[in-house]
MARDO-14001 format. One line per 5 residues: their letters; for each residue z, y, x of N, C-alpha, C. Coordinates in pm, whole numbers, plus 50000, padded with zeros to 5 digits. Example, Ala and Ser with C-alpha at 12.3 -4.5 7.8 and 13.67 -1.06 7.14 Angstrom:
// residues 2
as = 50780,49431,51319,50780,49550,51230,50780,49670,51320 ~ 50708,49775,51285,50714,49894,51367,50787,50003,51290
This chain:
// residues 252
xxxxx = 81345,07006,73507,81274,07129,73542,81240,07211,73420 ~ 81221,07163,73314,81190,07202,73184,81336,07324,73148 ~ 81427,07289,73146,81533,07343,73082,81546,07471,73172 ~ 81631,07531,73110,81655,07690,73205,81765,07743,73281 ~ 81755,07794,73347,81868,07742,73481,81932,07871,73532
xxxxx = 82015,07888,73469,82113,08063,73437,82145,08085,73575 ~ 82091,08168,73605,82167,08267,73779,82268,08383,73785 ~ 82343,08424,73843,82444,08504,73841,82355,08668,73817 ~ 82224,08665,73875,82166,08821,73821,82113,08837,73717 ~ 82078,08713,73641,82050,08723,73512,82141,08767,73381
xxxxx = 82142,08864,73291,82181,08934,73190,82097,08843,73060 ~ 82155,08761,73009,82090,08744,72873,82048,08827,72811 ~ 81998,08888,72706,81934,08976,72608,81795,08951,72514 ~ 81796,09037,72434,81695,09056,72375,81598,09233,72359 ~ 81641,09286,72466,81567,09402,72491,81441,09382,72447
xxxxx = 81340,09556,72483,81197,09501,72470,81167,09487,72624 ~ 81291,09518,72756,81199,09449,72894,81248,09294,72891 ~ 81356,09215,72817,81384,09101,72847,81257,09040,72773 ~ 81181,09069,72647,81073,09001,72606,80909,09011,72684 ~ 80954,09101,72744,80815,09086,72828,80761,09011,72904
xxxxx = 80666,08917,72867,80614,08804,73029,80633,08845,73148 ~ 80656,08749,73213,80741,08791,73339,80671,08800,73443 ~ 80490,08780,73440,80434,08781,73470,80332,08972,73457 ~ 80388,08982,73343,80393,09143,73367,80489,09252,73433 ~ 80599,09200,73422,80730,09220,73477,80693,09220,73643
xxxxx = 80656,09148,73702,80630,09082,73792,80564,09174,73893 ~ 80367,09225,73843,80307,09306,73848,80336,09455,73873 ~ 80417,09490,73764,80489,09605,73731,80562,09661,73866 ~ 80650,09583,73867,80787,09593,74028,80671,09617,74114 ~ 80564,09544,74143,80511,09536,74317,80449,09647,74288
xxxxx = 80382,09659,74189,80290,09850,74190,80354,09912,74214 ~ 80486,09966,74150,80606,10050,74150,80614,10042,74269 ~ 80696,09959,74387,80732,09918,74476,80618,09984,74616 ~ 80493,09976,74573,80374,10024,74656,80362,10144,74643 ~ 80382,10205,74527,80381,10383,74483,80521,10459,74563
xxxxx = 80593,10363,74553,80744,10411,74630,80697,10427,74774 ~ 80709,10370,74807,80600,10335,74945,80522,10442,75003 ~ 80436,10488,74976,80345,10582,74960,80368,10669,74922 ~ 80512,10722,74884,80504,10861,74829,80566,10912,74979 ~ 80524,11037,74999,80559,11091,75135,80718,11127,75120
xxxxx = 80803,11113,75241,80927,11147,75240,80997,11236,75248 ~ 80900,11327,75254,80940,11485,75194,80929,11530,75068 ~ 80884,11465,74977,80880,11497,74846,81009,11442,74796 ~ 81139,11521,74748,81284,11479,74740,81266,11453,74621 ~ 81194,11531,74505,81167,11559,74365,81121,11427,74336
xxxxx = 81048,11389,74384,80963,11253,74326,81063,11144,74312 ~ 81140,11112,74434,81239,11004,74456,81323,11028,74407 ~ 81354,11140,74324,81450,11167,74178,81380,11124,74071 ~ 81267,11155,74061,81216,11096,73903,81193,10939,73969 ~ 81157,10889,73983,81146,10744,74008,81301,10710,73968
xxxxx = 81382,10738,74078,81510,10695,74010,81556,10695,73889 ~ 81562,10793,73788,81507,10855,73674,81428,10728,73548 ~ 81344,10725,73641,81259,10647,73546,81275,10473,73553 ~ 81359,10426,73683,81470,10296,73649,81614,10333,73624 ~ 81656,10455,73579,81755,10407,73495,81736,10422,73357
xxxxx = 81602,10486,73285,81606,10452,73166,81566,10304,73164 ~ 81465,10234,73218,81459,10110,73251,81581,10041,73218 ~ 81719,10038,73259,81817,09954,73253,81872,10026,73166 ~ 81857,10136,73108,81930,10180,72937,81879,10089,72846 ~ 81747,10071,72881,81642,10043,72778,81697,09858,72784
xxxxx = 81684,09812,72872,81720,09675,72880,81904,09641,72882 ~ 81979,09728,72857,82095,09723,72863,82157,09651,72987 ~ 82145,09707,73061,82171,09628,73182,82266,09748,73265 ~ 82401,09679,73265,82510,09789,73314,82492,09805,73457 ~ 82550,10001,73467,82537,10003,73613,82637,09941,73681
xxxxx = 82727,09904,73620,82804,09822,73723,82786,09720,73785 ~ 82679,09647,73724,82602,09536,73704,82521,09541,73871 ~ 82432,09660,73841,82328,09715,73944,82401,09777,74067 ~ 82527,09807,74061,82586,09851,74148,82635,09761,74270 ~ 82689,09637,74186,82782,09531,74288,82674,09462,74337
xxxxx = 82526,09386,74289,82442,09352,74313,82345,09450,74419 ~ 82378,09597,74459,82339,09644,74588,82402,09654,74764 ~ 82514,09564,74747,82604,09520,74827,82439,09452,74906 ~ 82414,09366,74891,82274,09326,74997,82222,09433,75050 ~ 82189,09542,75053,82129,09665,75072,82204,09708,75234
xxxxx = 82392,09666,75224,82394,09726,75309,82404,09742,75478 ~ 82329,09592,75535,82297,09612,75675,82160,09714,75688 ~ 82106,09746,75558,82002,09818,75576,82034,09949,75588 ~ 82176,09994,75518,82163,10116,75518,82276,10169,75657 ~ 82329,10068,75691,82391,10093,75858,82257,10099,75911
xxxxx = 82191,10022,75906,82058,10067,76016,81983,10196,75983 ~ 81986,10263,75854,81939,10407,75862,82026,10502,75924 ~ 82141,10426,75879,82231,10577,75921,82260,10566,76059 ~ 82233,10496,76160,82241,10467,76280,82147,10501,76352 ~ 81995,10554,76273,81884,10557,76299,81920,10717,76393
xxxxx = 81986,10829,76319,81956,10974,76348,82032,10974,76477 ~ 82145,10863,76496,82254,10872,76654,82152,10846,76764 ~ 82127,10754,76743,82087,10686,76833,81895,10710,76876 ~ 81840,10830,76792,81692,10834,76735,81680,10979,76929 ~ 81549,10969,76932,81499,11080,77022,81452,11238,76963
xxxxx = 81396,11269,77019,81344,11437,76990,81445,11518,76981 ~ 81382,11639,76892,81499,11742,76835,81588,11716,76780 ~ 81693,11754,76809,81828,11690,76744,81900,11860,76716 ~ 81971,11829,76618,82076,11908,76535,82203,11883,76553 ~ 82301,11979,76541,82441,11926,76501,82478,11937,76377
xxxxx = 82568,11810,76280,82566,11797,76141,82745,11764,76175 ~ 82851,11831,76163,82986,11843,76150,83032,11815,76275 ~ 82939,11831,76385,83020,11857,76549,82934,11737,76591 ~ 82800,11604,76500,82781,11537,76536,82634,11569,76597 ~ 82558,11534,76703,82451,11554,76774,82343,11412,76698
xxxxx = 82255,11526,76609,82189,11359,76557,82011,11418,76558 ~ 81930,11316,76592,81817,11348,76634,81736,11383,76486 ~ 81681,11457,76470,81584,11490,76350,81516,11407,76334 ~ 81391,11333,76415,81292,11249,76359,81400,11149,76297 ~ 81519,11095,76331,81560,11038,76319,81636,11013,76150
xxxxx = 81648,11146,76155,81697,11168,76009,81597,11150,75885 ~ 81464,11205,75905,81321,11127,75849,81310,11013,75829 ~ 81371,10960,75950,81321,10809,75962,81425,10703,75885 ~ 81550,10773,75900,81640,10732,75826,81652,10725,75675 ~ 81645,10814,75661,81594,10862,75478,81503,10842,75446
xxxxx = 81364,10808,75449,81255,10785,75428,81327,10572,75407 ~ 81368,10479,75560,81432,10413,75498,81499,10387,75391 ~ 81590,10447,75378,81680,10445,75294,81681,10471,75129 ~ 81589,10589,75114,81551,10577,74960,81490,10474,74907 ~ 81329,10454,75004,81265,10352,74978,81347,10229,74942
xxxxx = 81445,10181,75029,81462,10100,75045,81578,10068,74883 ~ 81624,10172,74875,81712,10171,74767,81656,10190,74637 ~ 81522,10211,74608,81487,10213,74499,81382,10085,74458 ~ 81307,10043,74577,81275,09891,74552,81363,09752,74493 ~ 81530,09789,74560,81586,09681,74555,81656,09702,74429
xxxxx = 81668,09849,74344,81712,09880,74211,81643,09773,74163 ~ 81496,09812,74136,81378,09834,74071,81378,09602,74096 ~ 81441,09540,74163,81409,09416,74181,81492,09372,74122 ~ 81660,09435,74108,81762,09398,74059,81723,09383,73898 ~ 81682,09466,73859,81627,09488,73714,81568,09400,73654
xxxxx = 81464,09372,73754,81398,09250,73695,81438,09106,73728 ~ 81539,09090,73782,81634,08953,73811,81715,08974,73700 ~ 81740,09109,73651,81896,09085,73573,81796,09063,73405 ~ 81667,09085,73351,81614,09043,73249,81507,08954,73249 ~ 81533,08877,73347,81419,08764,73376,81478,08632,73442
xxxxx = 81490,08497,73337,81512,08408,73431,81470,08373,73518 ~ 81536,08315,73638,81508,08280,73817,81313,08191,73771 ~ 81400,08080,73657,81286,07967,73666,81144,08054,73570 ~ 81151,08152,73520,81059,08243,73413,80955,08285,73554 ~ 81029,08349,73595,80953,08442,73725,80904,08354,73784
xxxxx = 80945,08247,73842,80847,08136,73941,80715,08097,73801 ~ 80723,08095,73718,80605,08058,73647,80552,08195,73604 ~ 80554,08291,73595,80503,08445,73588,80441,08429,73709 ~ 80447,08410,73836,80404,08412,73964,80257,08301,73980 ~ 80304,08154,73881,80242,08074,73899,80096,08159,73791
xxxxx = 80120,08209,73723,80034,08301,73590,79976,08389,73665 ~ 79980,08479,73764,79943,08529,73866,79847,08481,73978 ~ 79889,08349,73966,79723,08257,74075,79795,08262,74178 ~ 79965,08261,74246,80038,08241,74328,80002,08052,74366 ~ 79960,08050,74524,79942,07908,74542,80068,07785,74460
xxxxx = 80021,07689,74386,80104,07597,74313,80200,07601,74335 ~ 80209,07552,74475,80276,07411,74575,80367,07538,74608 ~ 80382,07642,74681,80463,07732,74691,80569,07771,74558 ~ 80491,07769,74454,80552,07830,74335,80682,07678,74314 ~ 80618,07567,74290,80694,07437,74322,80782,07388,74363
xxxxx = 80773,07455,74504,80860,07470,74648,81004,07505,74584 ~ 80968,07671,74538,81044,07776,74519,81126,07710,74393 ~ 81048,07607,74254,81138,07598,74162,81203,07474,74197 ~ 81209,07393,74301,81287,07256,74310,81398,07345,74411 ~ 81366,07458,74527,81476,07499,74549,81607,07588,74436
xxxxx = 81554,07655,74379,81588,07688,74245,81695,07615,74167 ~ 81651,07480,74176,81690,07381,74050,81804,07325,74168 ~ 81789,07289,74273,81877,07193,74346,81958,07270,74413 ~ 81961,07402,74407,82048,07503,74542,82180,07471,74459 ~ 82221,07479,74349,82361,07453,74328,82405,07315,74315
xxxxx = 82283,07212,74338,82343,07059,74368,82414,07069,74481 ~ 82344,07179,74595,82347,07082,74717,82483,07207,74778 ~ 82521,07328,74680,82637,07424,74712,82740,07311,74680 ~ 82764,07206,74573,82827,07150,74524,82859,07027,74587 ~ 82750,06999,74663,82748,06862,74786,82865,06922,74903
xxxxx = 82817,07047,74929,82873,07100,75058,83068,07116,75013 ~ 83103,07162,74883,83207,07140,74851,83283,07051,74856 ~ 83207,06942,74764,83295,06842,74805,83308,06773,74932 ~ 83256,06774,75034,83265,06764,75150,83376,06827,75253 ~ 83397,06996,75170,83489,07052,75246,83616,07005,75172
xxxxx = 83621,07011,75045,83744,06925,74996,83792,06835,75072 ~ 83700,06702,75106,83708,06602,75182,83753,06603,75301 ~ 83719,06687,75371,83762,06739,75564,83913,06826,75533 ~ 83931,06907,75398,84056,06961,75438,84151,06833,75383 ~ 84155,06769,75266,84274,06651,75302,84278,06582,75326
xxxxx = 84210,06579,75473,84211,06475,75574,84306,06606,75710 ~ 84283,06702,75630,84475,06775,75765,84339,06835,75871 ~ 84207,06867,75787,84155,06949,75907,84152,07095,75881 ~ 84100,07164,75970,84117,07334,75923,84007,07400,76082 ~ 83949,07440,76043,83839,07525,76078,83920,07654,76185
xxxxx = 83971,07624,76283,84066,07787,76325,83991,07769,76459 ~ 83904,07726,76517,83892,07803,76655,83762,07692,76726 ~ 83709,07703,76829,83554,07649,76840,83591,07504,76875 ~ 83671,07475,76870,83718,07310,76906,83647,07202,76797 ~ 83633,07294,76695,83608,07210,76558,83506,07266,76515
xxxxx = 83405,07300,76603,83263,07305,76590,83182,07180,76524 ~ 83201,07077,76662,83165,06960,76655,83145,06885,76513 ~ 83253,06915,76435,83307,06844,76308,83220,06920,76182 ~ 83153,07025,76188,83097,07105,76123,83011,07055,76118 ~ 82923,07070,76291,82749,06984,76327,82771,06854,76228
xxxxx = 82863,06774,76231,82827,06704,76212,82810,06685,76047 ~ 82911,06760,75993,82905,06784,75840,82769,06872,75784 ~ 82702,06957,75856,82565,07002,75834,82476,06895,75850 ~ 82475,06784,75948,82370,06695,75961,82360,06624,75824 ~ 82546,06544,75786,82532,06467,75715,82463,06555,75579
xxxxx = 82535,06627,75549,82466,06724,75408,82330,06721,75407 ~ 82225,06755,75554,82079,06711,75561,82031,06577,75500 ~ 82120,06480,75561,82043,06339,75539,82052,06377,75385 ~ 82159,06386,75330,82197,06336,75184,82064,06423,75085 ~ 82070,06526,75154,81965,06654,75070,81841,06592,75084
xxxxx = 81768,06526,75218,81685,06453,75238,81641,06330,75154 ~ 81746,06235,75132,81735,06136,75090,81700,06196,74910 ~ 81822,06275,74886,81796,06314,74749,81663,06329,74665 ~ 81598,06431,74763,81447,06463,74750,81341,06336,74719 ~ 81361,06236,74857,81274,06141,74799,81310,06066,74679
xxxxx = 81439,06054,74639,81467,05955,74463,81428,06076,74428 ~ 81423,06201,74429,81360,06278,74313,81246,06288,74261 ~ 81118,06264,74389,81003,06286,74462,80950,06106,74376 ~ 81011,06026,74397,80957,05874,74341,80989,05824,74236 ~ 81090,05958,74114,81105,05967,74044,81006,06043,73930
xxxxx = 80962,06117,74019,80840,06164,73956,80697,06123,73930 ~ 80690,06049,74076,80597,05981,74070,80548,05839,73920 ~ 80657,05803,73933,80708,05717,73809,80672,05739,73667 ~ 80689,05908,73678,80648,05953,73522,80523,06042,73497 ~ 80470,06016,73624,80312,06070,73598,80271,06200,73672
xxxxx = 80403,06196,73721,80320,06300,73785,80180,06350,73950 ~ 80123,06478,73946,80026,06432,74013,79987,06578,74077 ~ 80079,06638,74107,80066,06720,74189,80061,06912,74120 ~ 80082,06864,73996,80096,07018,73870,80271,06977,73804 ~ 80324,07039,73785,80420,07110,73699,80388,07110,73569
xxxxx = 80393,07035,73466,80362,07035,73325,80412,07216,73271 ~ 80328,07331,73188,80355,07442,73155,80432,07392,73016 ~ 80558,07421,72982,80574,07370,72829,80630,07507,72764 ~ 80580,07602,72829,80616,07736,72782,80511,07818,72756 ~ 80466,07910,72642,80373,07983,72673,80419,08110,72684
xxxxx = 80333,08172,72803,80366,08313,72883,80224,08364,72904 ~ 80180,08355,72763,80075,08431,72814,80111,08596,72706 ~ 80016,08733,72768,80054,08836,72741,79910,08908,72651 ~ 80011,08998,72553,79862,09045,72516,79837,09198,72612 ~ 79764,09269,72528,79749,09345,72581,79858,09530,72598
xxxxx = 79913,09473,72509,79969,09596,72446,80106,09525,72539 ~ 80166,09428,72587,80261,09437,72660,80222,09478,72800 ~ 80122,09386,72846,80083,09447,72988,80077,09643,72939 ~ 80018,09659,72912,80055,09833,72842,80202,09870,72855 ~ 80278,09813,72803,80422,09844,72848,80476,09801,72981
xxxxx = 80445,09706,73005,80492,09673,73164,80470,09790,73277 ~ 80357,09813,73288,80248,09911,73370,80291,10034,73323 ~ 80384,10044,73217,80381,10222,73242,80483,10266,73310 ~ 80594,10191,73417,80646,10228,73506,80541,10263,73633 ~ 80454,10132,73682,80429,10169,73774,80281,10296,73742
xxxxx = 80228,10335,73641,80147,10440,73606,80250,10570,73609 ~ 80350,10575,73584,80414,10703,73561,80445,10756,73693 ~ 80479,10618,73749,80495,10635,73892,80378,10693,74007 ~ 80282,10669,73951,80167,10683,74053,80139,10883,73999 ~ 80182,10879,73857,80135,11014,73845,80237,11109,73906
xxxxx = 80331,11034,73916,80386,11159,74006,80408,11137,74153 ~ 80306,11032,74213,80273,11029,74353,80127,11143,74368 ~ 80079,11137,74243,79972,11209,74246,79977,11339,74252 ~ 80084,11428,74183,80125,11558,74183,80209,11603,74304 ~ 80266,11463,74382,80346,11489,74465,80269,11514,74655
xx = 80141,11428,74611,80000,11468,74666,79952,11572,74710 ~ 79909,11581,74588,79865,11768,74565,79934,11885,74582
């Protein structure tokens, strides 16, 4: 658990956002994230500077847009559901190229849709200069319940044991002359999900009485220090401050 455990959104670096506690990092996103939120969805101007103000963010941390681009592929059952929102939405409706689409709907859609696209920038960012296992202890620095934070880093640590369990397993079922083509071979699946349970199951407890063994007692030994002064929390916070000032003008 000690060692550090590289994820596909993580960007190595030495920026000044990759040195920031991640526990400011952390802070930063959910203010931002709440100011986004709250800014009314008629203000178009605002949801340009916000955007604006995460992509100097990822200049600043060198973090390519191509990077941020392929990593918004998750985004998009969300954004079929906006754009599906104005067809299928009630009230006044418009025609937009011969198509009949309801107005509230188009509000409701876009108001989705930015939001939604500038939170999940604004998260990408901080996955791509923050290790997976950094952030679960930034969270734990935060007064996030232990045992949750815990939860989150043994799933963390074991999700590519148990991607790697499930492999060799399918290795195993295909040269044995099987092949997955039609619901007949359901059955053979159930049963390859069960077995993968027991094994993930069993795993846990040698891990679980393995620990026990070496002392442990219900804490996570910290062998990192993450604590922040003041002048970084100062840098962290001036996204989500810049942000609020122009929820504030966008207000008024």
């Amino acid at each position: 658990m000690g060692a550090g455990h590289h994820h596909q959104l993580y960007l190595a670096g030495a920026s000044p956002v990759h040195r920031l506690p991640p526990q400011c990092k952390l802070l930063a996103v959910l203010a931002f994230a709440i100011v986004v939120v709250a800014t009314p969805r008629e203000a178009f101007w605002a949801f340009g500077i916000y955007a604006l103000l995460l992509i100097g963010i990822a200049f600043l941390a060198g973090v390519p847009l191509a990077h941020v681009l392929r990593r918004m592929v998750i985004e998009v059952p969300f954004v079929l559901f906006a754009v599906l929102i104005p067809v299928i939405g009630s009230g006044e409706r418009i025609s937009v190229l011969g198509v009949s689409l309801s107005v509230p709907g188009l509000w409701a859609g876009w108001n989705i849709l930015v939001k939604g696209t500038l939170g999940v920038v604004a998260s990408i960012l901080l996955a791509a200069t923050t290790e997976p296992r950094t952030i679960l202890l930034g969270a734990q620095r935060l007064r996030l319940p232990g045992l949750l934070v815990q939860i989150a880093m043994f799933m963390l640590r074991y999700m590519d044991v148990i991607v790697d369990e499930m492999r060799r397993m399918r290795i195993a079922r295909e040269s044995r002359g099987f092949e997955a083509r039609n619901v007949r071979q359901i059955p053979v699946i159930a049963r390859s999900a069960g077995a993968l349970f027991i094994r993930s199951y069993e795993r846990g407890e040698r891990v679980h009485l393995a620990m026990l063994s070496r002392g442990y007692s219900g804490q996570m030994p910290i062998i990192q220090d993450l604590s922040a002064s003041l002048k970084q929390w100062g840098t962290a916070l001036a996204l989500p401050v810049a942000a609020l000032a122009v929820l504030g003008i966008a207000a008024w």
